[in-house]
N, C-alpha and C positions, 0 to 999 in steps of 0.2 A: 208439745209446743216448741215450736223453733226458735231460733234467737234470730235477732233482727240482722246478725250479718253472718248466716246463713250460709250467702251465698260471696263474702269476702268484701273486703274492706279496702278501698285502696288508701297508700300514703308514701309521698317520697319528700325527703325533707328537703326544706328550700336554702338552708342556712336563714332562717328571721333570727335565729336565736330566740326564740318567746320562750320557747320550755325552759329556758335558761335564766329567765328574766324576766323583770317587770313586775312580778307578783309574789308572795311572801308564800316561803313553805320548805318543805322537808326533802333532801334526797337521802334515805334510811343508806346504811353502807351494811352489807353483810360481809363475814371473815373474809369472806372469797374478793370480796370490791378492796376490802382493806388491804389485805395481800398483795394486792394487783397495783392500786395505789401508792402503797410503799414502794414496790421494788421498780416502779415508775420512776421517783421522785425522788431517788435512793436515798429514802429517809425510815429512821424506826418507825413502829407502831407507835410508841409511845409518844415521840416526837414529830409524827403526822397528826395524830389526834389532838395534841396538845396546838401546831398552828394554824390546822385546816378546819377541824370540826368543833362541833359545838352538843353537848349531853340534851338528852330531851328526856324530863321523866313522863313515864306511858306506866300507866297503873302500881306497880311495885313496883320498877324499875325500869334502868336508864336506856336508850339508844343512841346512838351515836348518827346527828348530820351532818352532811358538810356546812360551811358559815356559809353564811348570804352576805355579800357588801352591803352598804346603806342604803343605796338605791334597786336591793332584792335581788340583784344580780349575782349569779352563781359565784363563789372564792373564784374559780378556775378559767371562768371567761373573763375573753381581752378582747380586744378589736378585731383582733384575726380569727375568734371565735373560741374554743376549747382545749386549753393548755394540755389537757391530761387526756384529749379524745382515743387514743390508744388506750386509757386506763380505765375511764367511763366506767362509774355504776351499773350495772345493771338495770336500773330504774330508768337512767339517762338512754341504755343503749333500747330499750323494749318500748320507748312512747311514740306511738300514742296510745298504745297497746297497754292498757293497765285496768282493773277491774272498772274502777270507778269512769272511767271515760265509756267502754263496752259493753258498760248492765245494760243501757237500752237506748234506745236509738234518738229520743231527746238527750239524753248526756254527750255522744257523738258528735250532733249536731251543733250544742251547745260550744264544746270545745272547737269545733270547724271555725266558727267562729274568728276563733282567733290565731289561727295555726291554717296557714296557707298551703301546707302541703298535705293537706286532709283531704281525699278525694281526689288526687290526682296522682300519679306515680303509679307504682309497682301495686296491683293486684294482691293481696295476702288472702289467702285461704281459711277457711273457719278452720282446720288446724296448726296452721302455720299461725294464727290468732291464739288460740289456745296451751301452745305449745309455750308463745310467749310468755302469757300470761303465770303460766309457772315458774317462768326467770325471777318473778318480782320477790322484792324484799316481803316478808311476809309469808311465804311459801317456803322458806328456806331459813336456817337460822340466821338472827340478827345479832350484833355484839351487841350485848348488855353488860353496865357495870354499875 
């Protein structure tokens, strides 16, 4: 059986900022985002986690996200868009590209929706699809504490 994008997906992002905003949720940070974010912001671990992110418990234990301001909007975006775009998650740098958008082609569509640069842009290849999809948090260790 094939998957529904098969034969590739296209997506160039427009700057809407949506993924960054507007709706309440998680961007998981693995060692490697943490790493990259500190020596961004040239701040410790200790004292990035403690003003940017926020614990989430997930079964026996903790993960670490970044905070959301009040109105869901990423810590890191500003008017001009993405403070730390250099330093970007993983999760940030691979969307729309993530399991849950790519199981099947009503999920896809769903998020087209609302992310205008879904279907237009650069062509990605079913492995160039796939390949992302291994960047995500989740595939890779996450901090837990």
């Amino acid at each position: 059986m094939s998957c529904f994008y098969e034969k590739g997906l296209q997506f160039e992002c427009t700057g809407c900022n949506y993924c960054c905003s507007c709706e309440p949720g998680y961007v998981f940070l693995s060692q490697e985002d943490l790493d990259r974010l500190c020596a961004f912001t040239a701040l410790s671990e200790d004292r990035f986690v403690e003003v940017y992110c926020r614990k989430i418990h997930i079964d026996n234990f903790y993960m670490i996200s970044l905070l959301e301001k009040d109105n869901f909007d990423c810590i890191f975006l500003t008017k001009k868009g993405c403070s730390v775009y250099e330093a970007r998650p993983h999760q940030c740098r691979t969307y729309p590209f993530w399991r849950s958008i790519v199981e099947n082609k009503e999920a896809w569509d769903a998020e087209m929706a609302s992310c205008p640069g879904m279907g237009k842009g650069k062509k990605y290849s079913k492995e160039e699809i796939e390949r992302l999809l291994t960047l995500l948090p989740g595939n890779e260790p996450l901090i837990k504490f």
